[in-house]
N, C-alpha and C positions, 0 to 999 in steps of 0.2 A: 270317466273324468280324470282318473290319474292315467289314464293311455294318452290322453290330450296333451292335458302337463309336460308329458315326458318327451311327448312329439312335438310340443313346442319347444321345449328345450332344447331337444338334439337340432332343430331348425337352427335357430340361438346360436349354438356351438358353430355349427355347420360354417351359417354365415359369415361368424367372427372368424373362423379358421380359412377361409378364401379370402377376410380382406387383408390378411395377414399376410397368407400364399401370394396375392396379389402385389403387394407393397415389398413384400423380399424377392419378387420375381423382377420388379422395375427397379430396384435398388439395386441388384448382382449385374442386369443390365446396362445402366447406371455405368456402376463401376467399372464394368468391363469394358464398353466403350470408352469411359475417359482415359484408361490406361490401354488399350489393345489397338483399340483405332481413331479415333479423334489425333494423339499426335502428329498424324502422316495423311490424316483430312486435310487438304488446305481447298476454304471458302476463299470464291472472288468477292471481293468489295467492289460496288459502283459507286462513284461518284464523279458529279461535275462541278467544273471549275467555271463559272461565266462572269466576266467583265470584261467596262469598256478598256480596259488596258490591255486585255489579249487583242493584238493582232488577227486581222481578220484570214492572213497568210496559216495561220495557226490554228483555225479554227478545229474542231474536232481531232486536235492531234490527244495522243493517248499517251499517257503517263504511266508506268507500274511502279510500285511503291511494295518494297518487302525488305523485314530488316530481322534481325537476331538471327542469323542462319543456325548458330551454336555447334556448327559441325564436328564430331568427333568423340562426344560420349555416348550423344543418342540418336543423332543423326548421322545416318551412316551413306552409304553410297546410295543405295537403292533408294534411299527418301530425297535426295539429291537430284537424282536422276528422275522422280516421279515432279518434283519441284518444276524444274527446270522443260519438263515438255507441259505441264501448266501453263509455267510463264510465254511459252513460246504458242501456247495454240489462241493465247488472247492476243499473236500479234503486237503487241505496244508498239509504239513509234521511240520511245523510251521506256530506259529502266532507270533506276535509281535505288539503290540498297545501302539499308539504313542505320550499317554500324553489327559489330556482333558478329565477325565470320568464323572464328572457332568458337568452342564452349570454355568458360572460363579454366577447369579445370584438367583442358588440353593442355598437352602441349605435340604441336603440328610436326607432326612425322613428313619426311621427303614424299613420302606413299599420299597421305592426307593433301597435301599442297598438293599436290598431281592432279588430285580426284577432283579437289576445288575448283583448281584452274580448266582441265577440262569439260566442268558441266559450263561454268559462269563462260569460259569462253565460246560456250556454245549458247548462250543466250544472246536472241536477237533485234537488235533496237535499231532502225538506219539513222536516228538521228541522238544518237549516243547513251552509251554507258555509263554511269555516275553512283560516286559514293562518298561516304562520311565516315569515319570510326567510330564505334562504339568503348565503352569502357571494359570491356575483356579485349578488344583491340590491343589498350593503351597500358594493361598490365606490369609490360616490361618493354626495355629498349628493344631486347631481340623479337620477342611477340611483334611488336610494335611492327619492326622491320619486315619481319616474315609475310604481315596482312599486306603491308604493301607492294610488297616484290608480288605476290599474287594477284593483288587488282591489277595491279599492270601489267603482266603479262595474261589475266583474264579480257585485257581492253576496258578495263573500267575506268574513268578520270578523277583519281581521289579530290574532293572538295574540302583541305582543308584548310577553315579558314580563309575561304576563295570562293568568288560567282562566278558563273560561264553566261554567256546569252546563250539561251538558243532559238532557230533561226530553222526556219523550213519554206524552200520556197521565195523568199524574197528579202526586205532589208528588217519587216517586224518583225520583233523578239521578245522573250520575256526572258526572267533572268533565273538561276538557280544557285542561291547562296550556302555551301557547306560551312558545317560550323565542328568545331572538333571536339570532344568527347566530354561534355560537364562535368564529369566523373573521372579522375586519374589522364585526363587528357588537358590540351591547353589552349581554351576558346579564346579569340581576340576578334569582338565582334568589329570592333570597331576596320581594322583590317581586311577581316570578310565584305565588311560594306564599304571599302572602298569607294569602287567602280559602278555601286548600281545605283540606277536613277531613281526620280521618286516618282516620276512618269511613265516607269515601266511595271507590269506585276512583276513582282517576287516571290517565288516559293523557297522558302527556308527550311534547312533539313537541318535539325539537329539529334543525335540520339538522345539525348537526355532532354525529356520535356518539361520538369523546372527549370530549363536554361530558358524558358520561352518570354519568360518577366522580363528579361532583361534585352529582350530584342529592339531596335528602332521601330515602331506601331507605323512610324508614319513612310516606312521602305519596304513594310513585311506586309503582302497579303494573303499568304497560307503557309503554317506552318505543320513542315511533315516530323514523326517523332514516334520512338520505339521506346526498348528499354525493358518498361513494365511487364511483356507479354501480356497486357490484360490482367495480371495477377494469375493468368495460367491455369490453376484451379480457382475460381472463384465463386464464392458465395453471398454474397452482397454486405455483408456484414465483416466479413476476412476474405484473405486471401492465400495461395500457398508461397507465391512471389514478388514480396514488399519491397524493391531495391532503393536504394537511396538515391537523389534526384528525381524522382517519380512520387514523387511526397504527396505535392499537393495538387498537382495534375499526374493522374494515376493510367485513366484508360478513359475509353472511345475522343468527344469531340469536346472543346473547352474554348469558349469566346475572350481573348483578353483585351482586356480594358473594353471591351466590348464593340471590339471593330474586324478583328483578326482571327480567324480560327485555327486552332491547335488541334491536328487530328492523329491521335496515339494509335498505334495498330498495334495487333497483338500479337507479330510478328510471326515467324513460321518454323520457329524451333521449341526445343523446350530446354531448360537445365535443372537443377537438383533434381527432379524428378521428373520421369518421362510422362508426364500425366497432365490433361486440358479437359475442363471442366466450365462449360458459361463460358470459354473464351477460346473459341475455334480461331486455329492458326487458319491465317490469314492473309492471300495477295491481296492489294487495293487496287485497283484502274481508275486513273481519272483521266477525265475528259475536257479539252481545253473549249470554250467557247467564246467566239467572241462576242459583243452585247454591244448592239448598235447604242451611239449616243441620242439621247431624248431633244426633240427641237431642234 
């Protein structure tokens, strides 16, 4: 009877002590991933874009969408490099990059610009390159300056505060509206919306997606937007990276006023800490479609 006892006990022990071993083994795992590999993971996002305002010229054209690059304290050449043949094996017909080209607490050595400009210029779009600044863009006058002598000689067409149409194939177009930094930068929506119709889709790129309140609902029909990283380490309850302008639209998709979708991506760098947790950096592909009219 007492050999029973003690043999159920040691069983007891046994068990508690493997679900322990078990729980510290997926924890160290865990951890090790979010810090050794998840940063230099980058997941494709699909999505499609279908209405009747895309042009039928347009149809199935592919959009890549990736923003926070943060290059230069954790992002180094070779995650640059794995980036960028990424971006190039999905083909897009465009790219558009969404603000955030150094890390805030860079500052862009002649070396670093080099490295920039020779992967982004090897990224491939035949029907254009585009972007927006970010608020570690807008830092400083000379930062400021720096990011754009590099889009432009990467061939990127800064959007600030500016729509382009774009145009494949024939006269229909949709439009692509930049907006400049909510944060330490200086939006003038009204300026950006000049030129676009209310006839045509509009995809709005702004980095900071609390700027998304204050967009015209009835010129905007998808709005693209970074910033957050997803909160980078996240737990559903907190996060590692709370930035201001990302207050109250934080991460993944947000419907405003309930016509308009606001889609945060969790961009494809990391900063204060090199670490991703629940928020795999991320390219997006969208897919243009166009949607016959009813009747």
């Amino acid at each position: 009877m007492i050999n029973d006892m003690e043999n159920q006990k040691n069983r007891i022990i046994a068990r508690i002590l493997t679900v322990i071993f078990i729980i510290a083994s997926l924890s160290l795992a865990l951890v090790y991933d979010a810090y050794y590999r998840a940063p230099s993971r980058y997941q494709v996002r699909y999505e499609t874009l279908e209405s009747v305002f895309i042009p039928d010229q347009l149809d199935n054209v592919s959009i890549l969408f990736f923003s926070d690059l943060d290059y230069g304290t954790f992002v180094d050449e070779a995650r640059l490099s794995k980036l960028t043949d990424s971006i190039n094996q999905l083909s897009p017909d465009v790219i558009i990059f969404g603000g955030d080209l150094f890390d805030e607490i860079c500052t862009p050595s002649q070396t670093d610009q080099d490295t920039v400009i020779r992967f982004f210029s090897a990224m491939k779009a035949p029907l254009g390159k585009y972007a927006v600044l970010g608020d570690f863009d807008c830092r400083s006058e000379s930062v400021s300056a720096t990011v754009q002598d590099v889009l432009f000689q990467s061939d990127f067409e800064l959007l600030l505060n500016s729509s382009v149409l774009l145009r494949n194939r024939g006269s229909g177009s949709i439009s692509l509206t930049g907006l400049d930094s909510g944060l330490y930068g200086h939006p003038d929506i009204d300026t950006a919306y000049t030129n676009v119709g209310r006839a045509v889709f509009n995809i709005a790129i702004t980095h900071t997606p609390d700027l998304a309140d204050s967009l015209p609902i009835d010129q905007t029909n998808y709005i693209l937007s970074g910033h957050s990283h997803g909160g980078q380490a996240y737990w559903g309850f907190g996060a590692l990276y709370t930035p201001r302008m990302a207050e109250r639209y934080f991460r993944s998709k947000h419907e405003i006023q309930g016509t308009v979708t606001l889609d945060i991506t969790n961009g494809v760098g990391t900063t204060v800490e090199d670490v991703r947790f629940l928020s795999n950096a991320e390219i997006v592909l969208y897919r243009l479609k166009h949607k016959a009219m009813m009747g």
